[in-house]
Residue, then its C-alpha position, 0 to 999 in steps of 0.5 A: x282264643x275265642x276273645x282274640x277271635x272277637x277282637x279280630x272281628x271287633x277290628x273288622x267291624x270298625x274298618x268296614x263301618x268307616x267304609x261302608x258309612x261313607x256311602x249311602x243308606x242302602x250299604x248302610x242296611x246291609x251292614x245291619x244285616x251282617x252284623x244281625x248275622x253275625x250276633x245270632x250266629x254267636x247266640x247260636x254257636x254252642x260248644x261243651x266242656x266239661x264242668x268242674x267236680x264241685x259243680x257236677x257231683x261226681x261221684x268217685x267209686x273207690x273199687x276196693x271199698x265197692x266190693x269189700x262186702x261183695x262176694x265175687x263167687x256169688x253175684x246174687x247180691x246184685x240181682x236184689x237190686x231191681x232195674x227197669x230198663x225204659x227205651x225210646x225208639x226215636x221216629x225217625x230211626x230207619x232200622x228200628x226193627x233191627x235195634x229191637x231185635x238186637x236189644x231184645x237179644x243183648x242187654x235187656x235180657x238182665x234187666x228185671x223189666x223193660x219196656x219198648x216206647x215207640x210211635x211205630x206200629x210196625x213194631x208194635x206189631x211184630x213184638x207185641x206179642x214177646x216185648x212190653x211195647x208202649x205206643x205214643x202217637x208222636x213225633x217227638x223224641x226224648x229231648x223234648x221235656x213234656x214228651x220226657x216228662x210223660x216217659x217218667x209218669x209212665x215208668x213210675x206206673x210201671x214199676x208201682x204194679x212191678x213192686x206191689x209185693x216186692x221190697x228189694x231197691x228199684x230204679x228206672x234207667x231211661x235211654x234210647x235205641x243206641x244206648x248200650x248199658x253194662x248191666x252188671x256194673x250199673x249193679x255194682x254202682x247201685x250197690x254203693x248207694x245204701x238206701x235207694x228210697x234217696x232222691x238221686x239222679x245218675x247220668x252225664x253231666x256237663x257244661x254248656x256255652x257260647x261265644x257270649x260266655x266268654x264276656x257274660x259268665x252267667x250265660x254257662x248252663x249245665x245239662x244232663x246227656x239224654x242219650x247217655x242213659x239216665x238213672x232214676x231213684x224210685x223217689x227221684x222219679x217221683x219227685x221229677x213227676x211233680x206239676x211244678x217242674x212242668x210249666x211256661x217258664x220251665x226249658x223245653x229241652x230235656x237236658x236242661x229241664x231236668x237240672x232245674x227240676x232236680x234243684x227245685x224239687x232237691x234231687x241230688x244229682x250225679x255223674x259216676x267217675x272212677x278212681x282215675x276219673x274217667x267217666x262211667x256214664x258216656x254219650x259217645x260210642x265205644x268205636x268214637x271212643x277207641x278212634x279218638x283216644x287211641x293215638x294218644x294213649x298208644x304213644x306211651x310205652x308199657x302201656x295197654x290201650x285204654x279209652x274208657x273206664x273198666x266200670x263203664x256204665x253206658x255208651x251211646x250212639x251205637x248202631x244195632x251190630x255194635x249193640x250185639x259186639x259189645x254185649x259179647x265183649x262184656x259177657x264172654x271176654x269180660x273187658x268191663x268189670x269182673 
């Protein structure tokens, strides 16, 4: 499609170039114009897809093997696992006192430790005293790498004073304010993983391109999803702190700086699918979710409506109210995992 679309304007080119340099110089300018227009719009305009499973890493949780030596009447085994839970308030949020106090209420509550990073003193003011709330004086958010960067030097601060008397496995989830985060299937994913001290990343990966990808295929880049929640090792996050990942040649943006650090300082990376191959870890909202895949999935007969994974680890871009829905749905209705 989009090389017919290149072809069609190819043409156009041509035709109008034949008219326009027959006038004068002036014309003659404005065509340069346009067509700079036309070249930075192409640099410009990017559009994803998914990207093969050979490329992302995806790791296909088989569910009777994951719970062969889980016993379901007893859960203990899951709180071993020690998850800290970093959230970033973004500065420009208008509702963030609301977030936090639907955070506060919901899904937090079965993280072992979770910290609140914000550059609102109203927040830190009013939760200050209930919440771990780490100040930092910027507007930044976390798709800007050095700001990125700094969260995991501070996670990694964070969980050295946590485990100084602790051996259990430990590992860091980073998000933001609308990421709403299944706590016990994020558990039972850990639980397939038998040393957490492995250098290993988990998060959402996909492929990048633009129009030029269609004539140069190495202008296709892959990025992690900031925003659908990213899953740190003790070890990856460490490794991830490295100077070398952190320099003038390094991306600006988090979702690429994060792939380039993970191949230079080799940390394996992975995006958790499940036997049907639905993805665990997802940047689009439960109720975006429902509206996109649900007429196509209703069509079929016999068939309940179904638009993610039962294991679903994260959803993204969920406002407050949706924070408190999805943590009642998980926790009384039992929709995602068991």
């Amino acid at each position: 499609l989009m090389r017919k679309v290149i072809l069609t304007l190819s043409r156009l080119v041509a035709t109008c170039r034949k008219q326009l340099f027959s006038s004068n110089t002036s014309l003659q300018f404005i065509f340069g114009i346009l067509i700079g227009i036309l070249i930075g719009f192409c640099a410009t305009f990017n559009y994803n897809n998914e990207i093969s499973t050979s490329i992302m890493q995806s790791f296909s949780i088989d569910q009777n093997k994951q719970f062969i030596s889980i016993n379901l009447k007893n859960n203990s085994i899951l709180f071993d696992i020690q998850i800290q839970c970093i959230i970033f308030i973004h500065p420009n949020q208008l509702s963030k006192r609301k977030y936090v106090g639907a955070l506060r209420d919901t899904y937090t509550k079965q993280c072992n430790h979770t910290v609140y990073i914000t550059n609102s003193k109203e927040i830190r003011r009013n939760f200050a005293e209930e919440l771990n709330i780490a100040f930092v004086n910027t507007n930044k958010t976390q798709y800007h790498w050095d700001l990125y960067r700094e969260i995991i030097k501070y996670s990694i601060k964070r969980s050295k004073q946590q485990q100084q008397q602790k051996q259990n496995p430990f590992w860091t989830i980073i998000g933001d304010e609308q990421t709403f985060i299944v706590m016990a299937n994020l558990r039972r994913i850990l639980l397939t993983f038998n040393n957490s001290q492995q250098s290993i990343i988990l998060g959402r990966i996909i492929s990048k391109r633009n129009l030029y990808s269609h004539l140069f295929p190495w202008n296709i880049y892959t990025t992690i999803l900031p925003q659908a929640g990213i899953v740190f090792s003790r070890s990856a996050l460490e490794r991830m702190s490295n100077d070398a990942c952190f320099g003038w040649l390094s991306p600006r943006a988090t979702e690429r700086a994060l792939i380039q650090c993970s191949n230079l300082m080799d940390v394996q990376l992975v995006d958790p699918i499940d036997k049907e191959g639905k993805h665990l870890f997802d940047p689009i909202s439960l109720k975006d979710l429902i509206e996109s895949k649900g007429p196509k999935t209703s069509k079929k007969v016999n068939k309940s409506l179904h638009c993610c994974s039962d294991q679903v680890v994260t959803f993204g871009g969920l406002n407050y109210r949706h924070h408190r829905i999805l943590d009642f749905v998980t926790n009384r209705i039992k929709v995602f995992g068991c």
